[in-house]
C-alpha positions in Angstrom: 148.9 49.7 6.2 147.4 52.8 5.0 144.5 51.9 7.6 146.8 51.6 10.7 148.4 54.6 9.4 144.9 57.1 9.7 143.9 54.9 12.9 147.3 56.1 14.0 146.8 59.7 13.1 143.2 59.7 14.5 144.7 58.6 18.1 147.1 61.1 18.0 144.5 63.6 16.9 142.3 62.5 19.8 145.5 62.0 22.6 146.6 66.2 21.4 142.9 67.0 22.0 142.7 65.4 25.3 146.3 67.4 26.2 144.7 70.5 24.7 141.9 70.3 27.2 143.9 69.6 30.2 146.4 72.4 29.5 143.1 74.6 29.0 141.7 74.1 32.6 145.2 74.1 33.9 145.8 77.6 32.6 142.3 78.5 33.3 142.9 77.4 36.9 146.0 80.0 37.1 143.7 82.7 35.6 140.9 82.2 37.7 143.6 82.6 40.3 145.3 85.9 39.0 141.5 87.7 38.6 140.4 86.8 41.8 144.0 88.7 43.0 142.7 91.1 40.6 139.6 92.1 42.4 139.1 94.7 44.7 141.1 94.6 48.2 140.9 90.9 48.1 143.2 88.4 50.6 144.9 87.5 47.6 145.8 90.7 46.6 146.3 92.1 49.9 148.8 89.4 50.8 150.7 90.2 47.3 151.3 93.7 48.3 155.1 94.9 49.8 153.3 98.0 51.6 151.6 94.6 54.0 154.8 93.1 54.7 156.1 96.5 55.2 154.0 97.6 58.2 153.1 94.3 59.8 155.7 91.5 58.9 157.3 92.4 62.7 154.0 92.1 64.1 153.6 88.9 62.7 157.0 87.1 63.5 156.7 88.7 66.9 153.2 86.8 67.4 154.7 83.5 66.4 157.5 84.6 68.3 154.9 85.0 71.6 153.3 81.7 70.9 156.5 79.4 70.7 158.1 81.1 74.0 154.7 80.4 75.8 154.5 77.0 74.7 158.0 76.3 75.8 157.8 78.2 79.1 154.6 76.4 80.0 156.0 72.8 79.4 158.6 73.1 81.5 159.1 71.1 83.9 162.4 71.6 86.2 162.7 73.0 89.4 162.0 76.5 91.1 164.9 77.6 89.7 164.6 76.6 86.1 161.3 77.9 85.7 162.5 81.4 87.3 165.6 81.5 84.8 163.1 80.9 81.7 160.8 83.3 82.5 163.6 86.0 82.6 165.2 85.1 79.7 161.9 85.1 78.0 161.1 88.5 79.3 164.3 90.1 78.8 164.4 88.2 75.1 161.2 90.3 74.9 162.1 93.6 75.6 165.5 93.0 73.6 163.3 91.8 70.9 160.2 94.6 70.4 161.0 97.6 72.0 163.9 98.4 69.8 162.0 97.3 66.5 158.8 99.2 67.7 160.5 102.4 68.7 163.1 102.2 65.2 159.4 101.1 62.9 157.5 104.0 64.4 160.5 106.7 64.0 161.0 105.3 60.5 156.7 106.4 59.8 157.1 109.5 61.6 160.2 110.3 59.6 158.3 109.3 56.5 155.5 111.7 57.7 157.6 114.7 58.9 160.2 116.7 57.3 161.9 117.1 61.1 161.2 114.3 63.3 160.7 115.2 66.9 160.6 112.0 68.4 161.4 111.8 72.2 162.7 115.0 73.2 163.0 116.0 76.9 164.6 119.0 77.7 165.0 120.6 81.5 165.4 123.9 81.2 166.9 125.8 84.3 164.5 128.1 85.4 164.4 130.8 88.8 165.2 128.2 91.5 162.7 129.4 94.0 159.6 129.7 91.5 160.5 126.6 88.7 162.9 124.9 90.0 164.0 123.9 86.5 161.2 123.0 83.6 160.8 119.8 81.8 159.4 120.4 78.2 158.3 117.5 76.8 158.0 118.9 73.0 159.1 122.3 71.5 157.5 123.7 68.7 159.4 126.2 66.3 156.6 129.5 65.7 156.4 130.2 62.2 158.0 134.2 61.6 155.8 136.6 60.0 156.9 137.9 56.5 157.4 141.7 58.1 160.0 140.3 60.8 161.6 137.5 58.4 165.0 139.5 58.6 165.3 139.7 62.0 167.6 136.8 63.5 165.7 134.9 66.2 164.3 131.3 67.5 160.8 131.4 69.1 159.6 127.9 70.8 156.6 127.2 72.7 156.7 124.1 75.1 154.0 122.6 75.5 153.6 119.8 78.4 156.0 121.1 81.2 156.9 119.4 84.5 155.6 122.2 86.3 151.7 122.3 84.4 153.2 125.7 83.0 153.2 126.5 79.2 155.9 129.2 78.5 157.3 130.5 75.5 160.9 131.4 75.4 162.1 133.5 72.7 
């Protein structure tokens, strides 16, 4: 009885051991895992990082997005008018799709960048008639004042890129 009894205990030794080692390449499995995330500018590591989502999870979805409307356009098979009607819908699902989101993601890093964001300014300016015939700046830039004439009370912008291939500066 006493024998079956330390038989019993030396299984149970030798059954804990053989838990003890599986648990030890189980966790050393996960570490080998978190190190190699550890390293460098590794996939893992990469992948783990919100700043990669930020800046190209649209890119992403729209190239799934690409693939799937392509594979369902090109295995169509209806009439003339069917095929016409998908690939409108697809383009127009297109535009509605990554124009807005690329024009709103690149004001949002220009906004990020800028402390006034300039983006998409067209102004016409009426000029002389005969001699402009009104000027299109693309982009005005406010002129930094000097510190002797920081009292006095006025706006200086230079437009650049004008209809007309004229640079003026309007005070």
């Amino acid at each position: 009885m006493i024998g079956n009894a330390i038989q019993q205990a030396g299984d149970l030794a030798d059954h804990v051991a053989e838990s003890t080692e599986q648990l030890k390449k189980i966790c050393g499995l996960h570490d080998l895992v978190a190190s190699e995330a550890q390293k460098g500018k590794g996939t893992i590591r990469v992948l783990l990082t919100r700043a990669f989502w930020d800046k190209y999870i649209y890119h992403v979805v729209f190239f799934i997005y690409m693939i799937v409307a392509l594979y369902i356009v090109s295995k169509r098979v209806g009439n003339l008018f069917y095929r016409f009607y998908d690939w409108i819908c697809w383009l127009l699902s297109w535009f509605l799709f990554w124009v807005p989101g690329f024009q709103y993601s690149f004001a949002i890093q220009k906004a990020k960048n800028n402390k006034k964001n300039y983006i998409n300014e067209l102004y016409m300016i009426k000029g002389n008639e005969k001699e402009y015939d009104g000027i299109y700046c693309l982009k005005f830039i406010l002129l930094k004042k000097k510190d002797k004439t920081k009292n006095v009370k006025y706006d200086l912008n230079l437009c650049y890129g004008s209809y007309n291939g004229l640079v003026c500066i309007w005070g």
